[in-house]
N, C-alpha and C positions, 0 to 999 in steps of 0.2 A: 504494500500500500504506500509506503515513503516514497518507491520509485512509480510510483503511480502508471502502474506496470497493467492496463485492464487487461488485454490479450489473456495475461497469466493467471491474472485473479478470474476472469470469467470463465476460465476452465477448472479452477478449484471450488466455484461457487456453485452448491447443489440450485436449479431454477428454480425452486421455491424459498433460498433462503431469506431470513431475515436478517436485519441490521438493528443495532437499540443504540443511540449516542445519546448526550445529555441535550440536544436536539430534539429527537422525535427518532419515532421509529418508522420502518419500511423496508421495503422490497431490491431485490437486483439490481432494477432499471433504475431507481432512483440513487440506490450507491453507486452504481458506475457514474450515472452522472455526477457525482461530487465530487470522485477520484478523479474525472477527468477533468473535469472543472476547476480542481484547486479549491473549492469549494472548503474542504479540510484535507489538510496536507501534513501528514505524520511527519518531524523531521529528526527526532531521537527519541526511542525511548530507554529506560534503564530497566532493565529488569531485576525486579527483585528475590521473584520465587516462582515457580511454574510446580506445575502436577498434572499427569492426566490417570486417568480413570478408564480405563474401553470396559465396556458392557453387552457383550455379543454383537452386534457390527453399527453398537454407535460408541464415539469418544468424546471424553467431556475434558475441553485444557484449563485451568484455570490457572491464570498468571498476574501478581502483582507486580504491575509497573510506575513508573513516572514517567509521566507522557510529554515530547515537546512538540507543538503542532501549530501550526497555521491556521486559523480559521475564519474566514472572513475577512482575512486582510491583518488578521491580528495575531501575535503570536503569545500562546498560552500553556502553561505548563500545572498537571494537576496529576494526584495519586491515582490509580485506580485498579479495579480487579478488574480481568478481562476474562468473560465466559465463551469460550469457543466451543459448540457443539458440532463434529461433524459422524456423516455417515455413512458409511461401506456401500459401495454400487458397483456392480461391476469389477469389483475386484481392486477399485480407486479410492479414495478417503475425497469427500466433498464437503464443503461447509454449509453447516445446515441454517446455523446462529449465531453469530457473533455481537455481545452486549456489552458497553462500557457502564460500569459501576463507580462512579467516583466516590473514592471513600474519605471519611472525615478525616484520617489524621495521614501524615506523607508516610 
């Protein structure tokens, strides 16, 4: 997403996935459009802790980061959990969910 790379992401995103940012939530079409847009422009994050979970052909990532990003022109830096759900198809892993969580303390 930093290299606002769609080609790549559009072949890792299951077509029904969802999106959750401290924005609003929605669909494929309207996250591609924001990657492409610059719309929100991840440009570092830190990671702090990751886990995944697989549960017969879904996986669940949960990672704490510090996020630095672009958004609307603005550049903005905030904690957050990030829930990645994806799911086995075809023998591929796709994403099914991906939800930012900002959390109260860094």
């Amino acid at each position: 997403m930093g290299a606002r790379n769609a080609e790549a992401l559009e072949a890792l995103f299951n077509e029904k996935s969802v999106f959750v940012h401290m924005g609003g939530a929605w669909g494929n079409e309207r996250e591609m459009e924001i990657i492409k847009s610059g719309g929100i422009h991840y440009k570092h994050a830190d990671i702090h802790e990751v886990s995944v979970n697989i549960m017969d052909h879904t996986a669940v990532l949960l990672s704490r980061i510090t996020l630095l990003a672009l958004v609307g022109g603005s550049e903005v830096t905030n904690p957050f959990l990030v829930t990645e759900v994806y799911v086995q198809q075809a023998g591929s892993w796709k994403l099914a969910s991906l939800s930012f969580t900002k959390l109260l303390t860094p």
